[in-house]
N, C-alpha and C positions, 0 to 999 in steps of 0.2 A: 831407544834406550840411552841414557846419559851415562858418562862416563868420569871417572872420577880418579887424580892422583895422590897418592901416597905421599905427602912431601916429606924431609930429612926426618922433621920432626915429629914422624907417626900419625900426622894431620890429614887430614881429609875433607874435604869443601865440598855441599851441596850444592846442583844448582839453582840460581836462583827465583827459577818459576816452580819447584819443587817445594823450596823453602815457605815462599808462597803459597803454594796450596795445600801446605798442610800446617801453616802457621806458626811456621817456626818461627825464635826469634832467638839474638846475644841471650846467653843461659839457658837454653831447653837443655833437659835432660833428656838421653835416649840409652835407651839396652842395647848392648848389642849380645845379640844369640847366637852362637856357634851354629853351625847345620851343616851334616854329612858332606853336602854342597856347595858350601860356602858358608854367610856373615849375614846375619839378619840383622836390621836395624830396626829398633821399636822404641817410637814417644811414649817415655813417660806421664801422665798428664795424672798429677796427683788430684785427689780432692779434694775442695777446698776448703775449709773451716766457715762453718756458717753457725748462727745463733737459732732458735728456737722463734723470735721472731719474727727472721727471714724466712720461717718455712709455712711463716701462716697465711690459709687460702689456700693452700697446697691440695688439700684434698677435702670434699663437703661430702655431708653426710643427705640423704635424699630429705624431702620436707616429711615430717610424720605428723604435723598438726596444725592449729594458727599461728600466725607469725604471734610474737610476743615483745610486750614495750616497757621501757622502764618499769613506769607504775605497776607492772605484776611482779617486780620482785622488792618494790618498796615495802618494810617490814612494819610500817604505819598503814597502809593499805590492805597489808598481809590479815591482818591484826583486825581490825576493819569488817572485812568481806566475811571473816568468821564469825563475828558479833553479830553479824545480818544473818547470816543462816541461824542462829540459835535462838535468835529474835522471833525468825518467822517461820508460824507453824505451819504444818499442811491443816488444810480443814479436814475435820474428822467425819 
């Protein structure tokens, strides 16, 4: 168990294979919590600000069909492929 002094200034220094493994660095924030027992110490580790962006790929949806390529959403193509069905009849 590491030990740790109080200096004049109310300070107190981790040490530094502690610091280390749990990645602290100059400016972490950390809680301290009162308990029955003593002084809990708790990193804060805010979240971070991300864009909508950076979250894509995050999560896929399973396949439900064929893949699909440009040309099936080109609206000259679109246009096209309905002209051919109206064209051709079933035989009767």
């Amino acid at each position: 168990m590491a030990t740790m002094t109080v200096s004049s200034k109310g300070q107190i220094v981790l040490p530094a294979d502690i610091r280390r493994r749990l990645g602290l660095m100059a400016g972490t924030q950390m809680e301290i919590i009162e308990e029955p027992d003593g002084v809990r110490l708790v990193v804060s580790r805010p979240v971070k600000a991300t864009s909508i962006a950076a979250c894509a790929g995050m999560v896929t949806a399973p396949s439900t069909g064929n893949a699909r390529n440009l040309a099936d959403f080109d609206p000259a193509s679109l246009l096209n492929n309905k002209r051919r069905k109206t064209l051709v009849r079933a035989p009767e």
